[in-house]
PDB file of the backbone (N, CA, C, O) and the ligand in Angstrom, with CONECT records:
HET     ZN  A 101       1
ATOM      1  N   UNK A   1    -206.105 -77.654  56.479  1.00  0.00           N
ATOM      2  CA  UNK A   1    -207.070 -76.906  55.665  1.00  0.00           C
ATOM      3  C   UNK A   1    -206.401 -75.674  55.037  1.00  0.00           C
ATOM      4  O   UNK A   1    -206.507 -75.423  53.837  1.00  0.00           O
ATOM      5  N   UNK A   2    -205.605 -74.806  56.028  1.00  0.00           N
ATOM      6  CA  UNK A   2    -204.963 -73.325  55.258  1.00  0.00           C
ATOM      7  C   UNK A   2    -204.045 -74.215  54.333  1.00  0.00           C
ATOM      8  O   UNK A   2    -203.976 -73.806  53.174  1.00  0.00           O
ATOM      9  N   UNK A   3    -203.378 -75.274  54.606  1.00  0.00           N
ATOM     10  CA  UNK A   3    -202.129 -75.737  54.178  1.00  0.00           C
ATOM     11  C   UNK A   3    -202.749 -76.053  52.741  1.00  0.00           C
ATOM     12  O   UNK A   3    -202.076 -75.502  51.870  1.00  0.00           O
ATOM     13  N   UNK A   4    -204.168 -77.001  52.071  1.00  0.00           N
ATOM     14  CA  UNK A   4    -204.296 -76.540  50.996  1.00  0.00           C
ATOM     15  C   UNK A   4    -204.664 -75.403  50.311  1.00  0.00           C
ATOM     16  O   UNK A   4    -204.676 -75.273  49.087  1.00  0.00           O
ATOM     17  N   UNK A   5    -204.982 -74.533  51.193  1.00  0.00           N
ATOM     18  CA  UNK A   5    -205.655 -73.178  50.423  1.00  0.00           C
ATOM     19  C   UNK A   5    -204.885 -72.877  49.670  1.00  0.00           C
ATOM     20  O   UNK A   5    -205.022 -72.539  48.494  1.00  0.00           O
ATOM     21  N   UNK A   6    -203.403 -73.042  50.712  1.00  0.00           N
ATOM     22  CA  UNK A   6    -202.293 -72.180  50.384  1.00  0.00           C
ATOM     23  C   UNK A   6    -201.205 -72.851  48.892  1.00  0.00           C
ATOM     24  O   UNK A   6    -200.436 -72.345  48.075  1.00  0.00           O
ATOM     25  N   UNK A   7    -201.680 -74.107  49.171  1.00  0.00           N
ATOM     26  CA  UNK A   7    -200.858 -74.934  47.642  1.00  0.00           C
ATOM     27  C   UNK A   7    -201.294 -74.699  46.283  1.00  0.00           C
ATOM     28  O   UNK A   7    -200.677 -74.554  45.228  1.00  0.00           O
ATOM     29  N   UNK A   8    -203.007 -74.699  46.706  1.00  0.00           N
ATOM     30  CA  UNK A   8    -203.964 -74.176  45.425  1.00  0.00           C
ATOM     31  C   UNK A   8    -203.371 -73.010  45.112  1.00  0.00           C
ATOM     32  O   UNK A   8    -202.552 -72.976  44.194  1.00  0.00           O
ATOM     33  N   UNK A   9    -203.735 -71.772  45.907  1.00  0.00           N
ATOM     34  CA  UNK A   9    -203.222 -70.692  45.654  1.00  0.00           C
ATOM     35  C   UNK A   9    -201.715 -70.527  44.960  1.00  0.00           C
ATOM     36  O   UNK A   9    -201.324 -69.808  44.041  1.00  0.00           O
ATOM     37  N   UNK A  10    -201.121 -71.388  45.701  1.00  0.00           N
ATOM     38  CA  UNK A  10    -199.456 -71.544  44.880  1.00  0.00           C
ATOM     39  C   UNK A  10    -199.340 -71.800  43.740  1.00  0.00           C
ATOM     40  O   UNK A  10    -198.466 -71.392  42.975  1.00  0.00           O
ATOM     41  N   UNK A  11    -200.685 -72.880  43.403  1.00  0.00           N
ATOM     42  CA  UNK A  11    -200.692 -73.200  41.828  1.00  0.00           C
ATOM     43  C   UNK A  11    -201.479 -72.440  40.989  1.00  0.00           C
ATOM     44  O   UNK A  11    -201.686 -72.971  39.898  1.00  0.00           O
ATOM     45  N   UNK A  12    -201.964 -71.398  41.159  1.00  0.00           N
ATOM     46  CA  UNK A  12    -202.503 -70.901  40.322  1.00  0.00           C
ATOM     47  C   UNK A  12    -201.717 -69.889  40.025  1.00  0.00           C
ATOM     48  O   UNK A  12    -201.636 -69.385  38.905  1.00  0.00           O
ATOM     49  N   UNK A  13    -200.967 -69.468  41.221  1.00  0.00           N
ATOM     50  CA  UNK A  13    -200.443 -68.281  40.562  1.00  0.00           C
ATOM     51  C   UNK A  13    -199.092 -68.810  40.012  1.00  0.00           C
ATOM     52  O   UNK A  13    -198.575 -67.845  39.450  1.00  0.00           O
ATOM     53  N   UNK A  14    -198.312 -69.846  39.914  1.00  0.00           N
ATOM     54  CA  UNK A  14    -197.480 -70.697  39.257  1.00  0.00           C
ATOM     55  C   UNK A  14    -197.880 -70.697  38.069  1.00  0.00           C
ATOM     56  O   UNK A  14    -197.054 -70.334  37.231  1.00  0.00           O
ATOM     57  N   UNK A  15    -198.977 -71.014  37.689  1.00  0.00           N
ATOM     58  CA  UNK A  15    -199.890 -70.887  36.131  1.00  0.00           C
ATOM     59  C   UNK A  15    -199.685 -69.589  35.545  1.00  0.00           C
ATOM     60  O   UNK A  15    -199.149 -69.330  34.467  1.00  0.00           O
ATOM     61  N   UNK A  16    -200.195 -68.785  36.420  1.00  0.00           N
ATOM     62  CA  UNK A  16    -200.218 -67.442  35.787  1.00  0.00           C
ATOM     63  C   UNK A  16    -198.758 -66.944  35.009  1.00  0.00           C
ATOM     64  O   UNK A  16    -198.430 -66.584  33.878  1.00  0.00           O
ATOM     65  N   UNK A  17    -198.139 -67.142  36.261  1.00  0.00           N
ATOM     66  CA  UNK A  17    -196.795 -66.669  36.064  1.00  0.00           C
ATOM     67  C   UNK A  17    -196.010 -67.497  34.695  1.00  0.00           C
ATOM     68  O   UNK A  17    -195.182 -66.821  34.085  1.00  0.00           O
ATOM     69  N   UNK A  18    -196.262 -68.952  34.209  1.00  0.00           N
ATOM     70  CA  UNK A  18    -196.149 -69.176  33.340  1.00  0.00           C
ATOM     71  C   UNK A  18    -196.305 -68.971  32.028  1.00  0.00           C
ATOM     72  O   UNK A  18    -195.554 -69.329  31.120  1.00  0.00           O
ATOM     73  N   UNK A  19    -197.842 -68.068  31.935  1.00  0.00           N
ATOM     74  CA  UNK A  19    -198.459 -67.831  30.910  1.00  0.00           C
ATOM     75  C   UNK A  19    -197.686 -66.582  30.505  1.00  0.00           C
ATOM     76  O   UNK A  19    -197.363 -66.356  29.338  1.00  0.00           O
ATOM     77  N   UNK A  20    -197.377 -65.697  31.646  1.00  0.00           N
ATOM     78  CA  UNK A  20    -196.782 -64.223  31.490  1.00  0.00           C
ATOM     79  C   UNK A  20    -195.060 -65.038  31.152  1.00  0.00           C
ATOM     80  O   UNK A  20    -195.106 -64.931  29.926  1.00  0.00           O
ATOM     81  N   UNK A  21    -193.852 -65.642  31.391  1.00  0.00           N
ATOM     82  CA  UNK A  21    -193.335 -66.215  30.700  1.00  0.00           C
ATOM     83  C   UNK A  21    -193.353 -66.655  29.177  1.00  0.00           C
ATOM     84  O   UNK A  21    -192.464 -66.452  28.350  1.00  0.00           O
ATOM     85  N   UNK A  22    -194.493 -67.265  29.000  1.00  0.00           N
ATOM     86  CA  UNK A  22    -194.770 -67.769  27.882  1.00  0.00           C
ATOM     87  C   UNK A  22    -194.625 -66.392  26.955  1.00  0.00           C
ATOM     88  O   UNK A  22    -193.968 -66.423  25.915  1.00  0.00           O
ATOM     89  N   UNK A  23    -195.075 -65.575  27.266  1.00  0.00           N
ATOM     90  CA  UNK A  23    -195.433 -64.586  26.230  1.00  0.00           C
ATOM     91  C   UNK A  23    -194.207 -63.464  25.621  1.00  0.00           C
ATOM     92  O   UNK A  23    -194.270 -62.748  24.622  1.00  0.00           O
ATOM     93  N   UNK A  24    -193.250 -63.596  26.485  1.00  0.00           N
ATOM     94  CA  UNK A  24    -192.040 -63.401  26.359  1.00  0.00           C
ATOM     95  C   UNK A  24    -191.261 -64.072  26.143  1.00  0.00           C
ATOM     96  O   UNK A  24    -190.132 -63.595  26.031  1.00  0.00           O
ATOM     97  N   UNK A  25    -191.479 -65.689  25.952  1.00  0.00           N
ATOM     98  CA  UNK A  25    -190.868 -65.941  24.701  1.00  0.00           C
ATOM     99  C   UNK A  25    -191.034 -66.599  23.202  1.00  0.00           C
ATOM    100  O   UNK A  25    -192.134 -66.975  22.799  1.00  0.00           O
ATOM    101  N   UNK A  26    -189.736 -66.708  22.353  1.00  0.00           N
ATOM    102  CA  UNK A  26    -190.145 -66.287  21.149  1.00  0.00           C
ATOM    103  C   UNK A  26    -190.777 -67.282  20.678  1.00  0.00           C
ATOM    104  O   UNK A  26    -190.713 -68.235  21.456  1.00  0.00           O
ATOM    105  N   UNK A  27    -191.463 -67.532  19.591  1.00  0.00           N
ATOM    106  CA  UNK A  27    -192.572 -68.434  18.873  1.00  0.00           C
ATOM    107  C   UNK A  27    -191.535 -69.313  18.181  1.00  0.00           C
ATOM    108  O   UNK A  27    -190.537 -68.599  18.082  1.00  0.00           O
ATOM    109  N   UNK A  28    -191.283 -70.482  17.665  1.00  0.00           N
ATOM    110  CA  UNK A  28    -191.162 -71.257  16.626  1.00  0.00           C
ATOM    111  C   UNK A  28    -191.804 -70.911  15.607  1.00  0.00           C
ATOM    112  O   UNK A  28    -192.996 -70.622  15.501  1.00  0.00           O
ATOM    113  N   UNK A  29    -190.363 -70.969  14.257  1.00  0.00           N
ATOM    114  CA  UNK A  29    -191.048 -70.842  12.967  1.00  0.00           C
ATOM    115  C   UNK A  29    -192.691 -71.385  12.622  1.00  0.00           C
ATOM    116  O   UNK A  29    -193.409 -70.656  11.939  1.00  0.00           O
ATOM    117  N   UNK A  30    -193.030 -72.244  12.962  1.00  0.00           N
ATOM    118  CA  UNK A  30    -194.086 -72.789  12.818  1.00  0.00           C
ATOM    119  C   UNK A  30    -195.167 -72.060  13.038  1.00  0.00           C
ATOM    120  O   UNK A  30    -195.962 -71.891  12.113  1.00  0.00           O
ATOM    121  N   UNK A  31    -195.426 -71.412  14.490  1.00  0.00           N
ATOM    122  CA  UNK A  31    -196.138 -70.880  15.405  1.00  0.00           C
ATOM    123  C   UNK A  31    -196.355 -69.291  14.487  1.00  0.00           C
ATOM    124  O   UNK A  31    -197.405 -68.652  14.407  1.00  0.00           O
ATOM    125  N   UNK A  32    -195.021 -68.942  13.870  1.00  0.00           N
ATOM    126  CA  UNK A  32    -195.374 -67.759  13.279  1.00  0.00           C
ATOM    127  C   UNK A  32    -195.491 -67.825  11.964  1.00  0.00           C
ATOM    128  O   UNK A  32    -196.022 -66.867  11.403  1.00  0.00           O
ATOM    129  N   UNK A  33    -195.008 -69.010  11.136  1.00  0.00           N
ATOM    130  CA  UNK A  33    -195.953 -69.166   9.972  1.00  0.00           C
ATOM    131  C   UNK A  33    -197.169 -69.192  10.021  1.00  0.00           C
ATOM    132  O   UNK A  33    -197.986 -68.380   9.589  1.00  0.00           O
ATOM    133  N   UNK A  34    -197.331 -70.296  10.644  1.00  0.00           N
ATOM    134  CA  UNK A  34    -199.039 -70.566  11.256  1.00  0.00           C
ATOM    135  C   UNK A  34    -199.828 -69.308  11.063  1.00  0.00           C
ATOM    136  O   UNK A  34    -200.682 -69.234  10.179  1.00  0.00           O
ATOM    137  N   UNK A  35    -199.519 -68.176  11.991  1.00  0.00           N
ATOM    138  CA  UNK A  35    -200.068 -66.878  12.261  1.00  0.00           C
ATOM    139  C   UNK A  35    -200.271 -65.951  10.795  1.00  0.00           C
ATOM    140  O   UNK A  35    -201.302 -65.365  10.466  1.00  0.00           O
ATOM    141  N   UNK A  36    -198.773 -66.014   9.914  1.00  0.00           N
ATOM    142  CA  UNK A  36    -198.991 -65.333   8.849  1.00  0.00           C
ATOM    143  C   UNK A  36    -199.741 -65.744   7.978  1.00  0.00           C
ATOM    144  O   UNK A  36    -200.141 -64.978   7.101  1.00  0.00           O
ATOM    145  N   UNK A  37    -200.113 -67.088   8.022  1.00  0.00           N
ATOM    146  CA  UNK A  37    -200.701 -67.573   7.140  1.00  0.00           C
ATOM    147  C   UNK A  37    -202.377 -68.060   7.429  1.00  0.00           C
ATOM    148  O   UNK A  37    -202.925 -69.087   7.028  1.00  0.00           O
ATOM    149  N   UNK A  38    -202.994 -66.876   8.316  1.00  0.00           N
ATOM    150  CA  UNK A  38    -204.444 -67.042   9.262  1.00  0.00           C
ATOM    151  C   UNK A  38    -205.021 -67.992   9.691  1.00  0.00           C
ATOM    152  O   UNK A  38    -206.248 -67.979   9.797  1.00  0.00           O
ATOM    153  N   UNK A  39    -204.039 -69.383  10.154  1.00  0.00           N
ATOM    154  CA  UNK A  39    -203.777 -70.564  10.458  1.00  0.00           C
ATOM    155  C   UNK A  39    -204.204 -70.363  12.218  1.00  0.00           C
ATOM    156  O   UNK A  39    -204.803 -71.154  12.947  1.00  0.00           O
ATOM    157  N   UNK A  40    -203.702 -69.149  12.498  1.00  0.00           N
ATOM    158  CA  UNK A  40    -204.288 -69.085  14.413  1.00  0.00           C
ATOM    159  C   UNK A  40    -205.408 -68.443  14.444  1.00  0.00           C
ATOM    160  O   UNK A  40    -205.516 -67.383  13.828  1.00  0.00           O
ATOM    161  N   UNK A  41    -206.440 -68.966  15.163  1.00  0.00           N
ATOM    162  CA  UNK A  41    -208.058 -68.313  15.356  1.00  0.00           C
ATOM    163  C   UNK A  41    -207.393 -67.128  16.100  1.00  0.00           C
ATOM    164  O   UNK A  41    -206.335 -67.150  16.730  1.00  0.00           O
ATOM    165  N   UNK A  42    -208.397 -65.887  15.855  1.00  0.00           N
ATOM    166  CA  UNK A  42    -208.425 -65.282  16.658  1.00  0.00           C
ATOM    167  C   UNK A  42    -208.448 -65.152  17.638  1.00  0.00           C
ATOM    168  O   UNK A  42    -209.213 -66.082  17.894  1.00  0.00           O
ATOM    169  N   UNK A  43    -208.244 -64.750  18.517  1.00  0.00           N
ATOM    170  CA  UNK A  43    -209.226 -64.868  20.143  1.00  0.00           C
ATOM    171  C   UNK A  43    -208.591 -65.997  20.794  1.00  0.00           C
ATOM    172  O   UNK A  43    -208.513 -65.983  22.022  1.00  0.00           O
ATOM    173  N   UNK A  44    -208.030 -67.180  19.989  1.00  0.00           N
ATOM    174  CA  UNK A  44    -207.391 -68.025  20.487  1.00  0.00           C
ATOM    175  C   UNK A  44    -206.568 -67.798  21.503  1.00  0.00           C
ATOM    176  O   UNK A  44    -206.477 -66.591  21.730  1.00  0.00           O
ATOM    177  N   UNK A  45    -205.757 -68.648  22.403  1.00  0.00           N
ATOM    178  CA  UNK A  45    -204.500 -68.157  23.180  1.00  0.00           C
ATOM    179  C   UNK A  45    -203.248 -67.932  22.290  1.00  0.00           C
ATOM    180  O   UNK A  45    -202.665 -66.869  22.506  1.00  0.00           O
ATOM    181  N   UNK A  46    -202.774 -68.664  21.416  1.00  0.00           N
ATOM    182  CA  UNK A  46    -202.028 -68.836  20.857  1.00  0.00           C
ATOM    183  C   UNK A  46    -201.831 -67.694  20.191  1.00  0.00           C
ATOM    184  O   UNK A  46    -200.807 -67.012  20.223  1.00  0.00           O
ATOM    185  N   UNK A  47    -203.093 -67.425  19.415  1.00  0.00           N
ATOM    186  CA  UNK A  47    -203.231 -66.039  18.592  1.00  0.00           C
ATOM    187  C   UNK A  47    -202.780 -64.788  19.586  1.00  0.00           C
ATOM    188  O   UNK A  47    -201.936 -63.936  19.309  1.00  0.00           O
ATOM    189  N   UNK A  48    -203.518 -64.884  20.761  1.00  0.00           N
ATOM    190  CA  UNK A  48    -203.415 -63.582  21.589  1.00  0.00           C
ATOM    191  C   UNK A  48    -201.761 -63.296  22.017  1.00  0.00           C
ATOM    192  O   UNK A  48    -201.129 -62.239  22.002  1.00  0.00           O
ATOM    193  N   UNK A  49    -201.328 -64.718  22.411  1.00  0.00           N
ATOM    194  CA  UNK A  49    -199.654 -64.698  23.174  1.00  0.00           C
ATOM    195  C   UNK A  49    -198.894 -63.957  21.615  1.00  0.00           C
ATOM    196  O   UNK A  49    -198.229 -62.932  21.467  1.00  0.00           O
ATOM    197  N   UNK A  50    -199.168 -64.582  21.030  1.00  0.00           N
ATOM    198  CA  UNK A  50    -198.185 -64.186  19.515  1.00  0.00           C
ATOM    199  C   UNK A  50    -198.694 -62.669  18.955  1.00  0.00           C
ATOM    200  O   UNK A  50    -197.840 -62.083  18.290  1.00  0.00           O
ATOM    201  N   UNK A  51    -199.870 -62.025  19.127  1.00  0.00           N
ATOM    202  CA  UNK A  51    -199.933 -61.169  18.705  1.00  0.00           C
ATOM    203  C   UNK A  51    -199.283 -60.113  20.205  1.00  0.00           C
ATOM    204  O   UNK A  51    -198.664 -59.116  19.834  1.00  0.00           O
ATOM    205  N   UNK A  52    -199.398 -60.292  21.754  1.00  0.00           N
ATOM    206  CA  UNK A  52    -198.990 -59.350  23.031  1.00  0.00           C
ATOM    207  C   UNK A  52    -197.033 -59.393  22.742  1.00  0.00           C
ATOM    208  O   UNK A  52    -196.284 -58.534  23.208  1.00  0.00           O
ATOM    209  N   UNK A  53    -196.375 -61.061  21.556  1.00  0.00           N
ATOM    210  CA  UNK A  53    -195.316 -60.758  22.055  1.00  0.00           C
ATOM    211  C   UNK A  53    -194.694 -59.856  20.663  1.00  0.00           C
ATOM    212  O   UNK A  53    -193.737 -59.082  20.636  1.00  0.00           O
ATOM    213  N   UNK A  54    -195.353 -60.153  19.870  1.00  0.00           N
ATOM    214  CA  UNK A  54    -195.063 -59.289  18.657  1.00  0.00           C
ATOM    215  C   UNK A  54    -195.149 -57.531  18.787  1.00  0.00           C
ATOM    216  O   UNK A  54    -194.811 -56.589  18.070  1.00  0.00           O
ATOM    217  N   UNK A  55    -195.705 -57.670  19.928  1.00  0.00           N
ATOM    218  CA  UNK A  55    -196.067 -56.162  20.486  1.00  0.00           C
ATOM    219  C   UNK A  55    -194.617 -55.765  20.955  1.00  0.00           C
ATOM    220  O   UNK A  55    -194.121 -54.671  20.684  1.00  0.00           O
ATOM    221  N   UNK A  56    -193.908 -56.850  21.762  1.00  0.00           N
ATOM    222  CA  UNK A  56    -192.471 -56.499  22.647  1.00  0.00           C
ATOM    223  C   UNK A  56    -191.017 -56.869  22.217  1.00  0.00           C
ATOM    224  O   UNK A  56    -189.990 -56.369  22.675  1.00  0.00           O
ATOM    225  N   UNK A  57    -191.122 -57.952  21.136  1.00  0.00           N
ATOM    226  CA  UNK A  57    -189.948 -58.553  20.585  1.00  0.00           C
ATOM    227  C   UNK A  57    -189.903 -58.204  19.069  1.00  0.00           C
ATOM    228  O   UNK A  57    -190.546 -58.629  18.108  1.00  0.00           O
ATOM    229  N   UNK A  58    -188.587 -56.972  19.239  1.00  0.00           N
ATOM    230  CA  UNK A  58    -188.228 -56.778  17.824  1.00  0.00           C
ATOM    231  C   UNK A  58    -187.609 -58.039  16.827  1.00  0.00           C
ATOM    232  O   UNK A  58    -187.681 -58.052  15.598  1.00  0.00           O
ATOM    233  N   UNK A  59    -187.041 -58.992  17.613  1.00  0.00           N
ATOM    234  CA  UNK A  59    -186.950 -59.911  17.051  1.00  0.00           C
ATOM    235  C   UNK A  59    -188.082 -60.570  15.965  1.00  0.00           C
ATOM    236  O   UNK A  59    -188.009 -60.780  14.754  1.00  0.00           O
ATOM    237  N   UNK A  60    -189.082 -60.780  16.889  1.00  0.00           N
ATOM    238  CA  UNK A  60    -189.933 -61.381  16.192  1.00  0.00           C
ATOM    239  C   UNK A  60    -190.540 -60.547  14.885  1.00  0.00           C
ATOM    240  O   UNK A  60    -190.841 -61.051  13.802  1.00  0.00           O
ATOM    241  N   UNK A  61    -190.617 -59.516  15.159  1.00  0.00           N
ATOM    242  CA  UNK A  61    -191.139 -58.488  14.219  1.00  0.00           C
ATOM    243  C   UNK A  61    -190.461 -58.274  13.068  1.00  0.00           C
ATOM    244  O   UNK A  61    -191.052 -58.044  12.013  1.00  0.00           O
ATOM    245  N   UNK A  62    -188.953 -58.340  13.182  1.00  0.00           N
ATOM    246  CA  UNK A  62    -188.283 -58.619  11.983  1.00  0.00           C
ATOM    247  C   UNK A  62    -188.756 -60.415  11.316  1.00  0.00           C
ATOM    248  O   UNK A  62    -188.847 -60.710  10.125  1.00  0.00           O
ATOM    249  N   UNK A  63    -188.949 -61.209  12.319  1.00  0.00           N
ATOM    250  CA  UNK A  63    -189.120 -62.412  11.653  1.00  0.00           C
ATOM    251  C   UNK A  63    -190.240 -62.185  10.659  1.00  0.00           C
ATOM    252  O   UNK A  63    -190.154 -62.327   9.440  1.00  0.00           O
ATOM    253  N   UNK A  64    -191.663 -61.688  11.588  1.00  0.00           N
ATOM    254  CA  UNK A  64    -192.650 -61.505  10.393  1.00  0.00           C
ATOM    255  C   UNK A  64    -192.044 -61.061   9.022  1.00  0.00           C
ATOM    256  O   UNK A  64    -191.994 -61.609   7.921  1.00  0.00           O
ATOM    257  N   UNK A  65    -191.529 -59.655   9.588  1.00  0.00           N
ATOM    258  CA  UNK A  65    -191.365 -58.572   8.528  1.00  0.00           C
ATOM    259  C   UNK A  65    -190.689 -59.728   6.808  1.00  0.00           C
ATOM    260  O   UNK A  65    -190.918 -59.615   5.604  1.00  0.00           O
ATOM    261  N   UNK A  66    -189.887 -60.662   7.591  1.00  0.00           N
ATOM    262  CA  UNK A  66    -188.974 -61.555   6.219  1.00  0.00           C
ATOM    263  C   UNK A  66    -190.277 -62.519   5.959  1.00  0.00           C
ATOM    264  O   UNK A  66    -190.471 -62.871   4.795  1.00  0.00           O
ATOM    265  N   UNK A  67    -191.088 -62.920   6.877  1.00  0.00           N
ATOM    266  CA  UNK A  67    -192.038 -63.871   6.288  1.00  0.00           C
ATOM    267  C   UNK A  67    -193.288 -62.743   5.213  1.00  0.00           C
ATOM    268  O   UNK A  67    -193.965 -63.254   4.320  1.00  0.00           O
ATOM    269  N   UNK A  68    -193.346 -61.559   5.478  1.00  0.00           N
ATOM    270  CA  UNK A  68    -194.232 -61.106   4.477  1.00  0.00           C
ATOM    271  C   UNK A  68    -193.566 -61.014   3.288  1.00  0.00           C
ATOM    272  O   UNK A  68    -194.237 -61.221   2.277  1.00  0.00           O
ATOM    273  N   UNK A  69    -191.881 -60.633   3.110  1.00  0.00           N
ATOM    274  CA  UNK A  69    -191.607 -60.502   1.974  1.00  0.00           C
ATOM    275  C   UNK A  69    -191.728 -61.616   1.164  1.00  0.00           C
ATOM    276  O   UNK A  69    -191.986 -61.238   0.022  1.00  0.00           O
ATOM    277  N   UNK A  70    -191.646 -63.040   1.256  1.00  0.00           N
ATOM    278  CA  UNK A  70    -191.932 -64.321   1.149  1.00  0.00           C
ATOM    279  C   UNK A  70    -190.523 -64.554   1.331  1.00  0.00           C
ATOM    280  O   UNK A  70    -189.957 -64.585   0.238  1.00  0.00           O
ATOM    281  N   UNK A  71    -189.666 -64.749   2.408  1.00  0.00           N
ATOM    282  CA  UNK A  71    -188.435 -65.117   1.793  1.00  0.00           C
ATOM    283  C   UNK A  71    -188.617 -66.358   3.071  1.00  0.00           C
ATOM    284  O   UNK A  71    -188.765 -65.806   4.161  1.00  0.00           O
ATOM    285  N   UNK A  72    -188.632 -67.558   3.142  1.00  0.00           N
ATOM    286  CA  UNK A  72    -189.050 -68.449   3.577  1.00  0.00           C
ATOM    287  C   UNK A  72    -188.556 -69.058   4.907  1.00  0.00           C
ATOM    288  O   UNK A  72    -187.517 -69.717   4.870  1.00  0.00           O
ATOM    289  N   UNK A  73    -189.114 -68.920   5.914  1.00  0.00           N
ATOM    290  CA  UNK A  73    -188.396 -69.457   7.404  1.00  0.00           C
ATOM    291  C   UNK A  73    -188.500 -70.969   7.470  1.00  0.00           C
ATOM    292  O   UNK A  73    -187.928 -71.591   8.366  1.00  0.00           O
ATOM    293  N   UNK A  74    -189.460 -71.767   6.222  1.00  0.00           N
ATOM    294  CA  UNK A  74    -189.163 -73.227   6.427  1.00  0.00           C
ATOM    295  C   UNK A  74    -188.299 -73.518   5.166  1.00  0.00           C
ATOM    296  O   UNK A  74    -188.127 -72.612   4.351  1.00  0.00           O
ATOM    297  N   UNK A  75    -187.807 -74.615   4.995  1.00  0.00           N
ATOM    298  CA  UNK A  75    -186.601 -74.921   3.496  1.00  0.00           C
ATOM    299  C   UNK A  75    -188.066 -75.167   2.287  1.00  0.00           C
ATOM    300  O   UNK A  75    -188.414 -74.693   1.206  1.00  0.00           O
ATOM    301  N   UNK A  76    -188.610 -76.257   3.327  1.00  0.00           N
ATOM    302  CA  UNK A  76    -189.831 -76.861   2.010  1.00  0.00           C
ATOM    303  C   UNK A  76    -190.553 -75.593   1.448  1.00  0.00           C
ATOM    304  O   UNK A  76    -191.144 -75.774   0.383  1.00  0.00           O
ATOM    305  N   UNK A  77    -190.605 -74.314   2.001  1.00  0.00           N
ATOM    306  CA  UNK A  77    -191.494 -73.317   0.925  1.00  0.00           C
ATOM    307  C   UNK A  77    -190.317 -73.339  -0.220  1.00  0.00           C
ATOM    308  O   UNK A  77    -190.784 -73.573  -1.334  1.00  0.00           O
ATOM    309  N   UNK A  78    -189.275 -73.198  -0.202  1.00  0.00           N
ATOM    310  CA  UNK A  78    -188.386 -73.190  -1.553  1.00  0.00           C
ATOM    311  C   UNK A  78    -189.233 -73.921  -2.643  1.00  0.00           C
ATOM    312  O   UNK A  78    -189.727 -75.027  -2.426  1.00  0.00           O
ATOM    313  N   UNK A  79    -189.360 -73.335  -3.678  1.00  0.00           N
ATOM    314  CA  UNK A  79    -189.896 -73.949  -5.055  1.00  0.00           C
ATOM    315  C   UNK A  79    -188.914 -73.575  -5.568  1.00  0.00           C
ATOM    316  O   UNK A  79    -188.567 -72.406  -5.736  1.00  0.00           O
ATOM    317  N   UNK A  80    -188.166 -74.893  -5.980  1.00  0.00           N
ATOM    318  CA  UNK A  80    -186.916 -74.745  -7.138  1.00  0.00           C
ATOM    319  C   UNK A  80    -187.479 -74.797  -8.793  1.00  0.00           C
ATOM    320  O   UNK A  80    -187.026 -74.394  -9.864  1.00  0.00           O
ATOM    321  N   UNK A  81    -188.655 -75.485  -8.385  1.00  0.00           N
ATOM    322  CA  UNK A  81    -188.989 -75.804  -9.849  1.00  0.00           C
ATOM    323  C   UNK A  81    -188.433 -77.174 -10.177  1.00  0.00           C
ATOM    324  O   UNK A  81    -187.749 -77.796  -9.364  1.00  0.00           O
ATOM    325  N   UNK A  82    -188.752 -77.663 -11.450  1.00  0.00           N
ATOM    326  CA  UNK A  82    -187.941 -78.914 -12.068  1.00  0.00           C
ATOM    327  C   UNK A  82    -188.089 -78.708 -13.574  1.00  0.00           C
ATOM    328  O   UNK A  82    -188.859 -78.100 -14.318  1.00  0.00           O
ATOM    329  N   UNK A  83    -186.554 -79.811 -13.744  1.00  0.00           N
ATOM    330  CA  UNK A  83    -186.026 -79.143 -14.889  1.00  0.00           C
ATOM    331  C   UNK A  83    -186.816 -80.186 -15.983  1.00  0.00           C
ATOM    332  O   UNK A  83    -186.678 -80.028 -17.196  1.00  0.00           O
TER     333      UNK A  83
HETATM  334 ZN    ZN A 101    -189.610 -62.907  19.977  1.00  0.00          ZN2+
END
């Protein structure tokens, strides 16, 4: 009986500890296009992890910073145009 209390308990806080992981690290282009482009709900998890890690990773913050100028973190935003 303690012996599952104690596994449950192991797994939850295994979870937790994942989520706090998660949030420290960095997003895929995608994940932060997504975001610049009001593609993540609010309130969401996704939204919340990306906005707590944007709080801690200058990295990422420069990433935004090049995605507002439009200079493109995927190839396909390139518009070459045609001739
Ligand atoms: Zn980051």
């Amino acid at each position: 009986m303690f012996t599952i209390f104690l596994l449950i308990a192991a797994y939850i806080v295994y979870r937790a500890v994942r989520q706090i992981l998660r949030v420290y690290e960095c997003p895929s282009d995608e994940v932060l296009t997504a975001f610049w482009r009001g593609k993540l709900r609010p309130g969401s998890e996704p939204h919340r992890q990306l906005i707590t890690h944007l709080g801690t990773c200058e990295k990422c913050q420069e990433r935004l910073h090049l995605l507002r100028q439009g200079l493109p973190l995927e190839d396909h935003l390139i518009d070459k145009g045609q001739d």
